[in-house]
C-alpha positions in Angstrom: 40.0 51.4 -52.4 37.8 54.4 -50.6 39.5 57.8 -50.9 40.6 59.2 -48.3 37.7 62.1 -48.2 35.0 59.0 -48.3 37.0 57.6 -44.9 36.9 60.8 -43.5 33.5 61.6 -44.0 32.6 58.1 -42.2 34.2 58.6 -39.4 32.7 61.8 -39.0 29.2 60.1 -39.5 30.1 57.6 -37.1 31.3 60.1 -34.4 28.4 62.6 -35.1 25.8 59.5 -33.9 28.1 59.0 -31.2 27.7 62.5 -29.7 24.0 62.2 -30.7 23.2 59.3 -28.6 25.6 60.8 -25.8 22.9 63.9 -25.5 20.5 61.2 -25.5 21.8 59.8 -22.4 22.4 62.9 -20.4 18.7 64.0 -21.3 17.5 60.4 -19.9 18.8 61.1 -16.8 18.0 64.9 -16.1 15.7 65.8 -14.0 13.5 68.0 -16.5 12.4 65.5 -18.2 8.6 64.6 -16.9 8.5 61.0 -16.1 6.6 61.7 -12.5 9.8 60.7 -10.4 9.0 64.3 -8.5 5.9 62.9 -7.0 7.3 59.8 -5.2 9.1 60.1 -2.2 10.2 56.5 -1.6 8.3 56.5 1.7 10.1 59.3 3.4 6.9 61.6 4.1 5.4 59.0 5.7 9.0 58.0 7.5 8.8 61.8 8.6 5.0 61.5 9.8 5.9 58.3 11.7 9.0 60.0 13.5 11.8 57.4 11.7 13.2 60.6 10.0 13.4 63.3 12.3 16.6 65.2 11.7 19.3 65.1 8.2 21.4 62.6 10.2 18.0 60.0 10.1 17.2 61.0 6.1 20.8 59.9 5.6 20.8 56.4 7.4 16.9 55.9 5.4 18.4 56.9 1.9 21.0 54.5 2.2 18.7 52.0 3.0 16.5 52.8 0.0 19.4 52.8 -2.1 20.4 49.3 -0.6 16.6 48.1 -1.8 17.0 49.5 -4.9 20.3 48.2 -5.8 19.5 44.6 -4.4 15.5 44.3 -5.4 15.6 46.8 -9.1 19.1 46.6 -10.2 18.8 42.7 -11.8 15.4 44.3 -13.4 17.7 47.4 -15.1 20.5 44.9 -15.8 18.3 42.0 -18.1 16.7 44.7 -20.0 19.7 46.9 -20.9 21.5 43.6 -21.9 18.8 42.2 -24.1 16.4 45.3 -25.3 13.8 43.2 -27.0 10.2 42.6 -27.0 10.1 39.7 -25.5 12.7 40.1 -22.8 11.4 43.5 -21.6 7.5 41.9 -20.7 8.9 38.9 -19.3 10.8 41.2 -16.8 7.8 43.3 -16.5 5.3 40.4 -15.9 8.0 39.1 -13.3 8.6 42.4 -11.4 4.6 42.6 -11.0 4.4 39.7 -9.3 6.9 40.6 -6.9 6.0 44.1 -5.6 3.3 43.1 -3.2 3.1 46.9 -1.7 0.5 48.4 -3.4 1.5 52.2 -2.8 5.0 51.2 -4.6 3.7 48.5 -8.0 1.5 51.7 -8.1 4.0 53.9 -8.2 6.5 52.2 -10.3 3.9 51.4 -13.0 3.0 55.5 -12.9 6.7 56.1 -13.4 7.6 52.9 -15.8 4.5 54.6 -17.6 5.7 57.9 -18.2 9.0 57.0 -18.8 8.5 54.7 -21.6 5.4 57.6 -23.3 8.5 60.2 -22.9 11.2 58.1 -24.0 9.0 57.0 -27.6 7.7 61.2 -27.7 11.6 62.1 -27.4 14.1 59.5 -28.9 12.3 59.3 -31.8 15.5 57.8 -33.4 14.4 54.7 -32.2 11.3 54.0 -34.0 11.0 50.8 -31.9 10.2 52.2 -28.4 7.1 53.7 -29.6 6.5 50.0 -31.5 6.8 48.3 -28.3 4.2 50.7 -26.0 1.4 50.6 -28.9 1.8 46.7 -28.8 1.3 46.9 -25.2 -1.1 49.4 -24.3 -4.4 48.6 -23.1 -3.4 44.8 -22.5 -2.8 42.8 -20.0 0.9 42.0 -21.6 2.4 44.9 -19.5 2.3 46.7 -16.7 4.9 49.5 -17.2 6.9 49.0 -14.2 9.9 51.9 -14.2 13.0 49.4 -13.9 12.2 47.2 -16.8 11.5 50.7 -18.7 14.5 52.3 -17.6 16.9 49.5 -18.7 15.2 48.5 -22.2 15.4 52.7 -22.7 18.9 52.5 -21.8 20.1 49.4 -23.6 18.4 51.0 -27.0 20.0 54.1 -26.3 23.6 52.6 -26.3 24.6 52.8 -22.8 26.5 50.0 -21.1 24.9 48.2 -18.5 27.1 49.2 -15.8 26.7 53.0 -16.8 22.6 52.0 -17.1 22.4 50.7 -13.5 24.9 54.0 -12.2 22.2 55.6 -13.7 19.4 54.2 -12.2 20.5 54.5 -8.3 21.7 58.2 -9.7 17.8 59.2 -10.4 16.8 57.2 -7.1 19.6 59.7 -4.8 18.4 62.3 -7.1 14.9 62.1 -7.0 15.0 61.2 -2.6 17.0 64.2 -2.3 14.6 65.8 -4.0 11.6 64.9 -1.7 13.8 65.6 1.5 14.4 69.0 0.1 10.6 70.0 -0.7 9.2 68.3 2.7 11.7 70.9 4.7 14.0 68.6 6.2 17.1 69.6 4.6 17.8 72.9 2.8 19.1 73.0 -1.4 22.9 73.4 -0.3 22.9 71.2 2.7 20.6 68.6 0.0 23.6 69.0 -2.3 25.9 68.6 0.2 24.8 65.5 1.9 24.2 64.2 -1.4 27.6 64.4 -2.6 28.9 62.5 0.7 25.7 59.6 0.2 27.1 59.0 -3.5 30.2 57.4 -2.2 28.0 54.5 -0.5 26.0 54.9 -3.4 29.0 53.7 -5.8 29.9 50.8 -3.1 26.2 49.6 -3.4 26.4 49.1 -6.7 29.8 47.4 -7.1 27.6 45.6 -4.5 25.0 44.4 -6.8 25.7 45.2 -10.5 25.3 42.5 -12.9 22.9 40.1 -11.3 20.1 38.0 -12.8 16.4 38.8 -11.6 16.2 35.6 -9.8 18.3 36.5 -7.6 16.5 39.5 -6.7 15.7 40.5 -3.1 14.3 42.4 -0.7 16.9 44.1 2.0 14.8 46.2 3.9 11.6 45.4 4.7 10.7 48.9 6.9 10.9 50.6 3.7 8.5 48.6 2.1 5.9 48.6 5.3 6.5 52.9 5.9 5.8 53.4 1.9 2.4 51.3 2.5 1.4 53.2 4.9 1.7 56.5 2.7 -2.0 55.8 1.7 -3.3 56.1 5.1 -1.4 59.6 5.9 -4.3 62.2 6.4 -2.1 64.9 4.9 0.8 64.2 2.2 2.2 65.8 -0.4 3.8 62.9 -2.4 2.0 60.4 -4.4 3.9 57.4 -2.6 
């Protein structure tokens, strides 16, 4: 029979890696770390240029809307990797997600985030030896593109996190990162960004009881004004944001 002291000291192993992969999760979702997210803005500079956002009553009917898209066209993506973090798995969901962005301005934009994620994420979580496997196999082939969802969701599943706390997690950084944009193109100040955000997460949390858990064929596109204002970002004389 183990000693008691030899029980002990396991379970103190085992909780020590639990707390470890905890701090793991909180750092993939804070905003310091530099995966690019900061220099998208989902379309709203050019919503603002084409007079659909005017006011922080419009920026709040348009992020919903993007969080709708995201939940019903990236959420599937975020769901098949987390469940099954493999090889395999992850460039099939890559390969599949590439051939359904047809708007330039956002495959380009996901594949610069999906990119940086996955080159932070190996630098970082080094406790996971196979995340930098997986990018060496794949860089500088055609095998992957590095779109962000696929990324985010093999990075989560590897890191331990459910996949209903993985896709939270995923429209967290989207509210997080559109607030973000709003905030720096003037339309809503820090505290009333905070604010407004804070109200948003409730329909946030509905969205995604909306459309957790489903397979990538049966994602979709909800709003298609989204998709034709962030296309038109690379025709704005003037812009701040990458997309």
């Amino acid at each position: 029979m183990e000693s008691k002291k030899e029980i002990d000291g396991a379970k103190e192993e085992t909780a020590s890696m639990s707390y470890s992969l905890q701090w793991s999760q909180w750092q993939l979702i804070d905003s310091i770390l530099p995966t690019g997210g900061f220099a998208h803005s989902f379309g709203i500079e050019a919503a603002i240029q084409a007079r659909v956002i005017l006011n922080p009553e419009d920026f709040q009917t348009y992020v919903i809307h993007v969080l709708e898209n995201t939940g019903s066209l990236l959420l599937p993506y975020v769901y098949s990797a987390a469940m099954c973090p493999d090889l395999d798995n992850w460039r099939k969901l890559d390969r599949m997600l590439d051939a359904t962005l047809t708007n330039e301005v956002s495959r380009k934009a996901s594949v610069s985030q999906g990119s940086a994620l996955m080159r932070v994420a190996a630098a970082v979580f080094t406790e996971i030896p196979s995340l930098k496997t997986m990018r060496e196999m794949s860089l500088g082939s055609d095998m992957a593109a590095f779109h962000h969802a696929p990324v985010f969701g093999i990075v989560c599943g590897l890191l331990g996190m459910d996949s209903e706390t993985s896709q939270r997690a995923y429209m967290f950084i989207t509210l997080r990162d559109a607030f973000s944009a709003a905030t720096r193109l003037n339309l809503v100040g820090p505290l009333g960004a905070a604010v407004l955000q804070h109200q948003v997460s409730i329909a946030a949390e509905t969205m995604l009881k909306r459309w957790m858990n489903r397979e990538v064929e049966d994602a979709c596109q909800t709003a298609p004004l989204l998709d034709t204002l962030q296309g038109c970002h690379g025709y704005l004389f003037s812009r701040l944001f990458s997309s």
